[in-house]
C-alpha positions as CSV (number, residue, x, y, z in Angstrom):
1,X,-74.3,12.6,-64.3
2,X,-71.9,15.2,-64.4
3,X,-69.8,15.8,-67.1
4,X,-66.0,15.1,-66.2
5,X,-63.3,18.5,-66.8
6,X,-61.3,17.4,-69.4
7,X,-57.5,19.0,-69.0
8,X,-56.5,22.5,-70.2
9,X,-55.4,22.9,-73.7
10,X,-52.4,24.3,-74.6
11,X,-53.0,28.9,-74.3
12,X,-53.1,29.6,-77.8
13,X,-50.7,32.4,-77.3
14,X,-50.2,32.9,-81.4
15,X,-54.2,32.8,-81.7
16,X,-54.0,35.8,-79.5
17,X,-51.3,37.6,-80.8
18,X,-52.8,37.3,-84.6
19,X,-56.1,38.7,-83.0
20,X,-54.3,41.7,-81.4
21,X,-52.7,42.3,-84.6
22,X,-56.0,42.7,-86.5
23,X,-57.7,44.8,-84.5
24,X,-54.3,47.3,-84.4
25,X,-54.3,46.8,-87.7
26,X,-58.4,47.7,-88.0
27,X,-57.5,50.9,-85.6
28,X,-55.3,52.1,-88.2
29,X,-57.0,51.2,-91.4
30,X,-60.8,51.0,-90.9
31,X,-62.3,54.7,-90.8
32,X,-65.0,53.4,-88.3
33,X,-62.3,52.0,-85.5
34,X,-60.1,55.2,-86.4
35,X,-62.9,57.3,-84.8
36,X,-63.5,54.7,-82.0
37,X,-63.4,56.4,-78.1
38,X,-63.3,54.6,-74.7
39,X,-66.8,56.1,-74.4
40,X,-68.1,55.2,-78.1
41,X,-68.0,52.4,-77.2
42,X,-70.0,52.1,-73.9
43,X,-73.2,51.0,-75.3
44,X,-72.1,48.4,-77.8
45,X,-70.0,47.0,-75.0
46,X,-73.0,46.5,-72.7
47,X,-74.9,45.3,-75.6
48,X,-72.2,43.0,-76.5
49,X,-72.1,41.8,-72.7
50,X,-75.7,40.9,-72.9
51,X,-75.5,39.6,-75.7
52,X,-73.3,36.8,-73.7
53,X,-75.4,36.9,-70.5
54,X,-79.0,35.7,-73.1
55,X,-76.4,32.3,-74.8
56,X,-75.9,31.7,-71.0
57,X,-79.3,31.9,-69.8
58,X,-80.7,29.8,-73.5
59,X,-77.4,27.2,-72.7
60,X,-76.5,27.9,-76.0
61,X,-73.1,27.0,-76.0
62,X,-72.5,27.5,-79.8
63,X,-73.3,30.6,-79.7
64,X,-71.5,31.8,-76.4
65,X,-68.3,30.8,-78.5
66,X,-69.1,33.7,-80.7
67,X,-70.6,36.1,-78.2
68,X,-67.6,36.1,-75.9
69,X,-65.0,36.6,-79.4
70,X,-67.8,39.7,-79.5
71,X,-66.7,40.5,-76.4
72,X,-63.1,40.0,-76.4
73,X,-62.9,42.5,-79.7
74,X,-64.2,44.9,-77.3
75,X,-61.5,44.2,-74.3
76,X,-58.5,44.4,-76.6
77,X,-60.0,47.4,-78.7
78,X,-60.7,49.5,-75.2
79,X,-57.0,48.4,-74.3
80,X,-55.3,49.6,-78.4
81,X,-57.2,52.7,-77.8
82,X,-55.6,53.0,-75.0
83,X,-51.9,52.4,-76.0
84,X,-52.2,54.8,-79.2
85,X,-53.3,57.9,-75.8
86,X,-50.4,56.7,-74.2
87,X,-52.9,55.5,-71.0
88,X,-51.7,52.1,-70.2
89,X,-50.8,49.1,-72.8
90,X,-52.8,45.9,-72.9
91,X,-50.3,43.9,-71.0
92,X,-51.6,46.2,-68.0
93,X,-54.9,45.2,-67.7
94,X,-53.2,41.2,-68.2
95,X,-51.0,41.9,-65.2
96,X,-53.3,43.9,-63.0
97,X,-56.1,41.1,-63.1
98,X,-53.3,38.0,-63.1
99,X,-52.1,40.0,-59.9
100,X,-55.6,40.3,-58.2
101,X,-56.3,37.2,-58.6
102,X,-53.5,35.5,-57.2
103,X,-53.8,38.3,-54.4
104,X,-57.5,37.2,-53.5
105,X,-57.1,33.4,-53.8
106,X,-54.9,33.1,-50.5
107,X,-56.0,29.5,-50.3
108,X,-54.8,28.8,-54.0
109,X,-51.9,30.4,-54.4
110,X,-50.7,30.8,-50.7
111,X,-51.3,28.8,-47.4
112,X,-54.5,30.3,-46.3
113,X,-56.7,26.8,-45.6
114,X,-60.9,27.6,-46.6
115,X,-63.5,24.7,-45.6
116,X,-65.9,26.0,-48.5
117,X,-66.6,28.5,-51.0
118,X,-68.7,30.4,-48.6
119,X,-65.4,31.4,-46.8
120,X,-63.7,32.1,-49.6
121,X,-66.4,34.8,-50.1
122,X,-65.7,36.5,-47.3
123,X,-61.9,36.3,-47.5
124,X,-62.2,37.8,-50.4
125,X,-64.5,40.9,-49.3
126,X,-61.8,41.2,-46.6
127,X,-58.9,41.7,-48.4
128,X,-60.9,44.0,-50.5
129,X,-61.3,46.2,-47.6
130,X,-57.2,45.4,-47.1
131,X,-56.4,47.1,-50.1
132,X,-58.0,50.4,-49.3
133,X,-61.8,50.5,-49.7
134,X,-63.4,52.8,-47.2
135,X,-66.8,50.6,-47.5
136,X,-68.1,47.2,-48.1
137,X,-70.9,49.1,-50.6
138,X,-67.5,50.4,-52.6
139,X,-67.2,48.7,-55.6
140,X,-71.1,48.1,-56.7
141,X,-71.2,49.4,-60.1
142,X,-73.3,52.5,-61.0
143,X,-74.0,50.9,-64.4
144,X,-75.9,47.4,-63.0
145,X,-79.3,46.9,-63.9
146,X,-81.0,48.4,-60.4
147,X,-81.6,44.7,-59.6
148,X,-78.8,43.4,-59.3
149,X,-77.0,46.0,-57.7
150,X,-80.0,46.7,-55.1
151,X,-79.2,42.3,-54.9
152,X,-75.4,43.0,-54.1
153,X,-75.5,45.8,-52.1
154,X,-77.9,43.7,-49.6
155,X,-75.5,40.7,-50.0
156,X,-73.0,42.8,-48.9
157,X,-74.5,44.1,-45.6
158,X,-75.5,40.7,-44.7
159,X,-72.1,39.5,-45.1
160,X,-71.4,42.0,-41.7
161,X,-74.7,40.8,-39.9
162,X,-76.8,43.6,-41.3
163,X,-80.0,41.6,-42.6
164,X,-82.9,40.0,-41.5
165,X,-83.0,36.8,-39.5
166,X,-86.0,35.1,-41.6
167,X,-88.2,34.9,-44.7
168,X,-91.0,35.8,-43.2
169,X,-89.8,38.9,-41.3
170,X,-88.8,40.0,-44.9
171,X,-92.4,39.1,-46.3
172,X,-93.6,41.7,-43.4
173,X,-91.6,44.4,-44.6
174,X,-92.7,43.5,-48.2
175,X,-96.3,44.2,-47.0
176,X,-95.3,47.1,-45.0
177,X,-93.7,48.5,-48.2
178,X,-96.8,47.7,-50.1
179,X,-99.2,49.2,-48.0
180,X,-97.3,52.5,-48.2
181,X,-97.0,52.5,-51.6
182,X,-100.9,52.4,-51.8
183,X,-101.1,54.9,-48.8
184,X,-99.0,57.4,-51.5
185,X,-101.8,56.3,-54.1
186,X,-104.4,58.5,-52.2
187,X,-102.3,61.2,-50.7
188,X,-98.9,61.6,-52.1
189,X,-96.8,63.2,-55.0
190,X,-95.1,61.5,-57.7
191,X,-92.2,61.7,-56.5
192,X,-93.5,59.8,-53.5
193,X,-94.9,57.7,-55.0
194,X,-91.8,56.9,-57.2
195,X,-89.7,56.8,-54.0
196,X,-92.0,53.9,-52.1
197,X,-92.2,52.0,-55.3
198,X,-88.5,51.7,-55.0
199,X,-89.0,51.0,-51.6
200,X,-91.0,48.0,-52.7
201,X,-88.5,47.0,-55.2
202,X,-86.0,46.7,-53.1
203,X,-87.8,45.0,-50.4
204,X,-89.3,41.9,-52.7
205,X,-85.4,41.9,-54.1
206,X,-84.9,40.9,-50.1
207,X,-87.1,38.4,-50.0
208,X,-85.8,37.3,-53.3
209,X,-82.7,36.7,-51.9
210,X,-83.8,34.8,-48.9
211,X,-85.1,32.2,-51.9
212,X,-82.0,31.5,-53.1
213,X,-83.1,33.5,-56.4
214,X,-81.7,36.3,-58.4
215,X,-84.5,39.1,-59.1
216,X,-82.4,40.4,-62.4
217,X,-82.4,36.6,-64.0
218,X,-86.4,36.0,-62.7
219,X,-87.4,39.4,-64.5
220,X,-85.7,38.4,-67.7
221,X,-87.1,34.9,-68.0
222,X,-90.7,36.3,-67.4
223,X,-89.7,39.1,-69.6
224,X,-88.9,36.5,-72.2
225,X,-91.9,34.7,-71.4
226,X,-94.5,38.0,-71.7
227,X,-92.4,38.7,-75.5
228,X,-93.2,34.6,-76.6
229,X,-96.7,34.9,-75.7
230,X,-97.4,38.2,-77.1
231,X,-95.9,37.3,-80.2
232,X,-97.8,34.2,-80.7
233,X,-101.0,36.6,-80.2
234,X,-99.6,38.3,-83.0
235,X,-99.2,35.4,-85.2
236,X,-102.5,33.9,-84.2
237,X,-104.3,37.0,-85.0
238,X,-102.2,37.3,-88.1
239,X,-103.7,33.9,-89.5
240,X,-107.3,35.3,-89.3
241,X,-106.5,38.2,-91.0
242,X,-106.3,40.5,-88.2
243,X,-104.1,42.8,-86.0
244,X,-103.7,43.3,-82.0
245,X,-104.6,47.2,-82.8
246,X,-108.2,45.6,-84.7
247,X,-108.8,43.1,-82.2
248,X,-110.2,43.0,-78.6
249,X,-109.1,42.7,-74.9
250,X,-111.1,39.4,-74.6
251,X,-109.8,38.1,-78.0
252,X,-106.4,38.4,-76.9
253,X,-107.0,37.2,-73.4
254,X,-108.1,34.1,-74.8
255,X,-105.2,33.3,-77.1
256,X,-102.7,34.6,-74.5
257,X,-104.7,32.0,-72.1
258,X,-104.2,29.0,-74.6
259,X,-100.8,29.3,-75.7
260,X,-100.5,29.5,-71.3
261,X,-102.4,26.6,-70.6
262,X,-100.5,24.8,-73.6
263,X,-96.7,25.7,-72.3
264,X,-97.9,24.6,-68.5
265,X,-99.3,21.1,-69.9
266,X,-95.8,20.7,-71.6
267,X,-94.0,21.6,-68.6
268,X,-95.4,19.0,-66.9
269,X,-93.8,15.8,-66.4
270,X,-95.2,12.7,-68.3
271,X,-96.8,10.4,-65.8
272,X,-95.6,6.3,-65.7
């Protein structure tokens, strides 16, 4: 059963105004935030958005509360640093987005008429291009995980017609890649070898796509997965005294193979 939207509670405009205050007041105060750049803070800010991307994929929605405050001390810090340079002032950023948004949304704000969000998709690509971008590739961070940019630069192109026309013509490409990839293995440099690899990568992120799944989220589960099992090998091998670096191939295959077997048979439905 879905769950019904409740209405909008009131914008908690003082909230936000005390929270602005505190950090300005932290920028002057605190000798950490005093020393604080735009780029000091690149890699706590991706952490930070991470950080919010793992409390989506667990649905925890406790914690996402907290995560996205994480997040929001890093919007309005980027935005004080900002106003002590003399760059821009936080209202900017405010104004710039609330404009964009009304600007792409046509059919909400406007009387464009959209029969589903597919179109509203490519409305929105197209008035992208309206406002001055030389390419439909424009735009694709630098800074995604390779992933999911090689996933949005492909769902780009095939917005314009530039894809393939079936799954399996996309599996064929996935072999061709493969094959060349070993061809390399006999023959070629490592910097050949490195080059079809990414061939490869980007070819199963294809075929990816043409299952309706997103490579960046299906590595990080199985990622999660390997780190769960591995760590029960570690605690398994803890309780009888041992260590992964004292114990054997086999040993751990067999534990890794059990705690499998045992997550698969809880997976599965209960019969009636």
């Amino acid at each position: 059963m879905k769950r019904s939207l409740r209405k909008f509670p009131p914008v908690p405009r003082k909230d936000f105004e005390a929270y602005v205050h505190i950090v300005r007041r932290l920028r002057r105060e605190c000798p950490w935030d005093r020393k604080q750049t735009h780029r000091s803070l690149r890699d706590s800010l991706i952490e930070e958005t991470y950080e919010v991307v793992e409390s989506l994929d667990l649905n925890d929605v406790g914690n996402l509360k907290h995560e996205l405050g994480d997040l929001l001390l890093h919007i309005v810090l980027q935005a004080t640093i900002a106003e002590q340079r003399g760059e821009f002032t936080l209202a900017d950023p405010l104004r710039a987005s609330a404009d964009k948004l009304v600007r792409r949304h046509p059919h909400v704000f406007g009387t464009r008429r959209v029969r589903n969000a597919e179109e509203v998709k490519r409305n929105w690509e197209q008035i992208k291009m309206e406002e001055g971008r030389t390419s439909l590739l424009q735009g694709v961070p630098e800074g995604l995980p390779s992933l999911q940019r090689a996933l949005r630069v492909q769902e780009r192109a095939a917005k314009v017609g530039f894809d393939w026309k079936r799954p399996d013509d996309v599996w064929k490409k996935v072999r061709e890649e493969l094959d060349e990839l070993r061809e390399t293995l006999r023959h070629g440099t490592r910097e050949r070898r490195e080059e079809e690899f990414g061939d490869l990568l980007f070819a199963l992120v294809n075929y990816a796509r043409f299952l309706d799944i997103n490579p960046e989220n299906a590595l990080r589960q199985t990622v999660r997965k390997f780190i769960r099992r591995f760590r029960h090998i570690e605690e398994t091998l803890s309780k009888r005294g041992r260590t992964p670096h004292d114990a054997s191939l086999e040993e751990m295959d067999k534990i890794w193979n059990a705690i499998k077997r045992r997550e698969r048979k809880s997976a599965r439905p209960s019969g009636g």
